[in-house]
N, C-alpha and C positions, 0 to 999 in steps of 0.2 A: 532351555526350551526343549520337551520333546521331537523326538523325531522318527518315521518310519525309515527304519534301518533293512527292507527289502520287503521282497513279496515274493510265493513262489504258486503253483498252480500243481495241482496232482489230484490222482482219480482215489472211488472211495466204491470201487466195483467190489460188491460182498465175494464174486465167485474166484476173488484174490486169497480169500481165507477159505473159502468151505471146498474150491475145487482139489481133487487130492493129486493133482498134477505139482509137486512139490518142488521138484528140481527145474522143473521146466519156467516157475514163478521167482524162484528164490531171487535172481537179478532184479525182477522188480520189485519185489521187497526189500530190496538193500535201497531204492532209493528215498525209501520214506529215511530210514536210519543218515542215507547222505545229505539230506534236508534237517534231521533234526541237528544231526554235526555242524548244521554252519547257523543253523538259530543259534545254538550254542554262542559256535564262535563270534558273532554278532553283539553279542552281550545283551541280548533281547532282553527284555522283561515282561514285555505283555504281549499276547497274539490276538487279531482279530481274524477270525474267520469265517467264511461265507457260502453258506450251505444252503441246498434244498430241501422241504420235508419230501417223505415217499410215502403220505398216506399213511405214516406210521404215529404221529404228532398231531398233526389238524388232520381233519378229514372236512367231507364237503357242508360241514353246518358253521366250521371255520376256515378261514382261506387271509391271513394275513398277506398283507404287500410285502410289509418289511416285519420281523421279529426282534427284539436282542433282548436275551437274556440278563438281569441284574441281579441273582442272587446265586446260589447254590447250584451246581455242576455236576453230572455223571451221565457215564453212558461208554459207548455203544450201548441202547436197551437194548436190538436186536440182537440177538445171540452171532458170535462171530469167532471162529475158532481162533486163539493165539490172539485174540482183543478183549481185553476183561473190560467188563462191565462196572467201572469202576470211576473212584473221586476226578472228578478236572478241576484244576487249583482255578478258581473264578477272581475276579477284581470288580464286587460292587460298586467302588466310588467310582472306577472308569468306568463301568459297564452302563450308569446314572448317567454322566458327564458325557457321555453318549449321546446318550437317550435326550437328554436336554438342548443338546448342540442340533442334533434333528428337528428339535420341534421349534424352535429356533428358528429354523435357517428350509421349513417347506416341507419335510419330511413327519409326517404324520406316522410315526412307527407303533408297532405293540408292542408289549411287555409281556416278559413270562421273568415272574421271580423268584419261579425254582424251577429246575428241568432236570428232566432226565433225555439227554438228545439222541439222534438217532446216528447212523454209519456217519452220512456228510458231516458232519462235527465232530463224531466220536474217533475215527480212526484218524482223521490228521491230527488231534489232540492226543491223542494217545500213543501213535510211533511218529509223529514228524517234531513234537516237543517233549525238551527234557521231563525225565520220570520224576526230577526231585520236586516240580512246583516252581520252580524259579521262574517258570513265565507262567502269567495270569492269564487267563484264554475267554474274552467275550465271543459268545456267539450270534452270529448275524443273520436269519431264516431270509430267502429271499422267495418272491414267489416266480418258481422258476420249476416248479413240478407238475403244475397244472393248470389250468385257467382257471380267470384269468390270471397272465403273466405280466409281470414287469415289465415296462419299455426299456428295449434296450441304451435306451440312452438316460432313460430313470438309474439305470444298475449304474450307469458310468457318472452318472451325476451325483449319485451317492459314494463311491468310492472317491469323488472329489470333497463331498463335504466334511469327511472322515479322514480325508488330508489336512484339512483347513481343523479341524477338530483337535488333530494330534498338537498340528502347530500352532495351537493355541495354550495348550498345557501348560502348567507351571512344573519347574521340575528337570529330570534329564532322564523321561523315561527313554526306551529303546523300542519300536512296536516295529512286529514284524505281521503282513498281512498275507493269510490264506485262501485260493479260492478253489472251493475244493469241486470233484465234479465231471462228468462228461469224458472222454469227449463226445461222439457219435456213437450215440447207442437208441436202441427201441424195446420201450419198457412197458409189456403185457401186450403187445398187440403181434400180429401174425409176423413180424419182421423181425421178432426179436433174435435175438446174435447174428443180426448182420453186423458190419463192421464196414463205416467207410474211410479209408487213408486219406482220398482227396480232399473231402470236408477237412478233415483232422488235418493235413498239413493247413490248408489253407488260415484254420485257425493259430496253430504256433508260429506258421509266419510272420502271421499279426502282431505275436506275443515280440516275437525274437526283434523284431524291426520297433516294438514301440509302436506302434500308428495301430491306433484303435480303429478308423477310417472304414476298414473292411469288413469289420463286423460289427460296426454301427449303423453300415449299409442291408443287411441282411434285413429281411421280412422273416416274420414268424412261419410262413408258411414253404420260406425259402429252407428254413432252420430245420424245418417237420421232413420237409422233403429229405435234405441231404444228409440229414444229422441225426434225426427223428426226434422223438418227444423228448429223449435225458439229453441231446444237443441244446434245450434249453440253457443248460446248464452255465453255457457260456456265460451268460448274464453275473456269475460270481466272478469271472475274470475280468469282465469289462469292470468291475468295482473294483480291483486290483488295481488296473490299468488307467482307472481314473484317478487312483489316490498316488497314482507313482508315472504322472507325466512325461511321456516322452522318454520312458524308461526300459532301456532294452532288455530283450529277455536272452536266454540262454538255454537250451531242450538240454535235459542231462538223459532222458530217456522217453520214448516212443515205441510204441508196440502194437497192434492189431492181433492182440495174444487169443490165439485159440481156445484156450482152455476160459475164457474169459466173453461178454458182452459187451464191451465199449472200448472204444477206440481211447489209450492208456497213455499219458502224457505227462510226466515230471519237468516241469519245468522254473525256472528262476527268475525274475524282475530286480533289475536294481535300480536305486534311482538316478536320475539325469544327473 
């Protein structure tokens, strides 16, 4: 039987690559490399991970709920210093086997069966998983960049059916789930690089305790207020969070980095 062998949560802020503040970032770019180290050691094989578009992918004549990709992989499109724009080792049968368990089981999703993705999928595919291809990497668009959004209890209901997905598998794969994204940030509007720590803690408490509870309680406009619009973002962790029950997390890093617009969270999920 397969099985989801962890989950972890980290940010996919471009002004981590373009800002020229190099030393002052380098820590947190080691923890994408500390994340990729323990997929590694996990003995992963496939990743799923769950991202926002930026208006770079749909714009407003499409607006998917849910996306997952079934064919052919690449990216960052966006240009991104030290992130090549290059192959992600994809897995069609799972990425189908997916897609089928969704439709299945309430979830009405799209299909895209070639992509080229954007930051949210590109850069934890490309420093958080091994460079050789050993883990096969589904991507999972959520709409959580613009209205309308996901309920947030749609995201957590979805990273349970994607539970129930894996452990239904033939096989002994290893899947490890990403949710990439946030935390508090404001994107194009007159508040942008604020940065708030309250929000942000309040959410990895979440994470570290397991109990979803507190952010299944939030309103959209609660989320706007203290988080702003990329605080949406949450909705990829509560998918995390649904498909790894009761499963506590661990912050390997937290930052409200200057040089940077969103409140920067590396964090771990294992399961119960």
């Amino acid at each position: 039987m397969a099985n989801i062998v962890g989950g972890y949560i980290m940010p996919h802020d471009p002004l981590l690559f373009v800002n020229p503040q190099k030393k002052e970032r380098d820590h947190l770019l080691a923890a994408y490399s500390r994340i990729c180290d323990k997929v590694r050691a996990s003995g992963a094989t496939k990743a799923i991970i769950f991202g926002a578009d930026h208006y770079i992918l749909f714009g407003p004549r499409c607006l998917p709920q849910f996306l997952i990709a079934t064919g052919e992989l690449h990216g960052p499109i966006d240009r991104l210093p030290g992130v090549a724009n290059a192959p992600i080792a994809s897995d069609p049968d799972f990425a189908n086997y997916l897609v089928n368990h969704a439709h299945n089981n309430g979830f009405d999703v799209s299909v895209a069966r070639d992509l080229g993705v954007d930051h949210a999928i590109g850069v934890p595919a490309q420093l958080a998983l091994p460079t050789d291809g050993s883990v096969q990497t589904v991507p999972v668009y959520m709409a959580s960049g613009v209205e309308p959004y996901v309920r947030l209890q749609r995201a957590y209901e979805f990273g349970q059916m994607v539970r129930d997905a894996v452990g239904g598998m033939p096989g002994d794969e290893r899947v490890v789930l990403i949710g990439s994204g946030g935390i508090s940030h404001w994107v194009g509007t007159g508040e942008m690089g604020r940065i708030n720590p309250e929000f942000d803690k309040k959410v990895l408490d979440a994470i570290v305790s397991g109990d979803p509870s507190t952010l299944l309680s939030m309103t959209d406009e609660e989320i706007m207020r203290d988080g702003g619009n990329g605080g949406m973002e949450i909705r990829h962790y509560l998918a995390v969070m649904g498909a790894l029950p009761a499963g506590r997390g661990e912050v390997f890093i937290y930052e409200a980095w200057s040089g940077g617009v969103t409140g920067l969270g590396f964090a771990e999920i294992l399961p119960a």
